[in-house]
N, C-alpha and C positions, 0 to 999 in steps of 0.2 A: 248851263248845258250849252255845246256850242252846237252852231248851226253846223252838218257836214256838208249843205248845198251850198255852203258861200262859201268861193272861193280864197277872198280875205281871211275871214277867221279860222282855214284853213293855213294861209302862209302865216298870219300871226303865230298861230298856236305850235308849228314847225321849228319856230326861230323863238320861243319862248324857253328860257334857258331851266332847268327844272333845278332841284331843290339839290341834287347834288351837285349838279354844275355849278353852282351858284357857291356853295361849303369848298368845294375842292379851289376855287378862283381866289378865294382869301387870300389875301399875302400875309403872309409871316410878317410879323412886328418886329423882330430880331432881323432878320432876312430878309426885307421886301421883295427883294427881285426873285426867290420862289415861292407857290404858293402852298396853303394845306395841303394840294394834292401833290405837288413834286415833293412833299418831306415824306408824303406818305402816313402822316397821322388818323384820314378818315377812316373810321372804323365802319359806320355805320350811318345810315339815312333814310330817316321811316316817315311818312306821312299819314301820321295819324288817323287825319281825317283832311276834311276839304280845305282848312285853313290854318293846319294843326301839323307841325313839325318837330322830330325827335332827332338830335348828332349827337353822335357818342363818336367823340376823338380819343386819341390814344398821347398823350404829351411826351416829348423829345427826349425829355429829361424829367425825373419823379420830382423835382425840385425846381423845375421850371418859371421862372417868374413871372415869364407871357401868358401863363393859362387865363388869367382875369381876362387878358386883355382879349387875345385871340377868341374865348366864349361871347364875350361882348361884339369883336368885329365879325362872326360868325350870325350871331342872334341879329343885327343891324344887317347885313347882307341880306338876308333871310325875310324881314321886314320888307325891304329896301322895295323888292321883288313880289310883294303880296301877299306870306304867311303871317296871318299875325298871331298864331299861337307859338312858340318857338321854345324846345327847350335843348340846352346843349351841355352834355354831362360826360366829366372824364372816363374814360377807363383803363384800366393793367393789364387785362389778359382780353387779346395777346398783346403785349407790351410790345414796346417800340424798339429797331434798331434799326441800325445806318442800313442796313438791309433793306429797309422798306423807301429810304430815296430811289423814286424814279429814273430811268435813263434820262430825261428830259432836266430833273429836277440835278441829276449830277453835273450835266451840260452847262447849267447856268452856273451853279457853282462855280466850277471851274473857269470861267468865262469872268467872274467877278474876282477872281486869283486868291479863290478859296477853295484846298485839295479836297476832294469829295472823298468819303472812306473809300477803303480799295475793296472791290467787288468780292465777295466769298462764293466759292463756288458749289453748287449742291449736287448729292448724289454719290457714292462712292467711296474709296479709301479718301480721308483729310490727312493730310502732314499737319504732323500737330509741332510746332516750333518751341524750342524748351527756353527761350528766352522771352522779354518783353519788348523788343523790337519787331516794331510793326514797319513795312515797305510802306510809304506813300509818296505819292507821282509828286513833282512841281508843277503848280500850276501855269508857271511862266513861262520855263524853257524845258520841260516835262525829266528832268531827272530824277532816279531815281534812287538815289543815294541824298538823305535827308537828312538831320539833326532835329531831334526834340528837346526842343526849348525849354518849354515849358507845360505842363498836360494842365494847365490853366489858361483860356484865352477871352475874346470879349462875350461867350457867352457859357455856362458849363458845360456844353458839347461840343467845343471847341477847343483846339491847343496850339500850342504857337512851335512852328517849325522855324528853320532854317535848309536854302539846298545848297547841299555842297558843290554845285556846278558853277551856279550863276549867284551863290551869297545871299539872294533874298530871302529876307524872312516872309513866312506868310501865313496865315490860318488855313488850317484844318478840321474837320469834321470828325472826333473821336470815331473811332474804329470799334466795331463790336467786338465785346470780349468775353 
């Protein structure tokens, strides 16, 4: 129970980071430099009880190979910080897409001269394009005329471009499709 007349356990408990703060700060194993919350995976974060914690993530990929890992550095996070009941369980719906990367979380991507999917816009008539050419920016010298390499890259949400402006090749972030 905290005290509400002391001013201490007052700025403590202000500046104590809570149970989603803590899930959403995770870094990606694959991705260090963003974290569960810039991919957009947290689905859910329930406190059970007073030392008892439920995350239900959403994984990048159905075949994801980080999930072991990211449940583990999630559940260790979680600890780290004072829950010690902690359970963290996948789920599909609603399933994940490059949609759910954050503005922040595309930032850094690109910033690491990895193209972040290109933004889909909601609401209204869609052009629906009869090919499989997807637009994506360079993340170098921002052009937009691209070459797909390969739609295999270092991780399965990932494909390996080329820009036709400045030649480099670079990874990308699969596109929803």
């Amino acid at each position: 129970m905290m005290n509400m007349h002391n001013p201490a356990a007052l700025e403590e408990a202000a500046i104590e980071p809570t149970a989603v703060d803590v899930v959403r700060s995770v870094p990606d194993p694959e991705m260090p430099y963003l974290t569960l919350g810039d991919l957009g995976v947290v689905v859910e974060v329930t406190a059970d009880a007073p030392d008892s914690v439920h995350v239900r993530l959403t994984p990048t990929y159905l075949g994801c190979p980080a999930t072991e890992v990211i449940a583990r550095d999630v559940e260790s996070a979680l600890r780290d910080v004072g829950w010690r009941h902690v359970a963290v369980e996948y789920c599909f719906d609603p399933p994940w897409t490059p949609d759910r990367i954050t503005p922040e979380g595309r930032r850094k991507l690109a910033a690491e001269g990895v193209a972040p999917p290109p933004a889909r816009t909601t609401g209204g008539p869609v052009l629906v394009q009869l090919t499989t050419a997807t637009r994506v920016t360079c993340p170098r010298c921002g052009a937009e005329e691209t070459l797909l390499l390969s739609a295999f890259g270092a991780t399965p949400c990932q494909e390996l471009r080329r820009c036709g402006s400045c030649g480099e090749p670079f990874p990308a972030i699969k596109a929803a499709r």
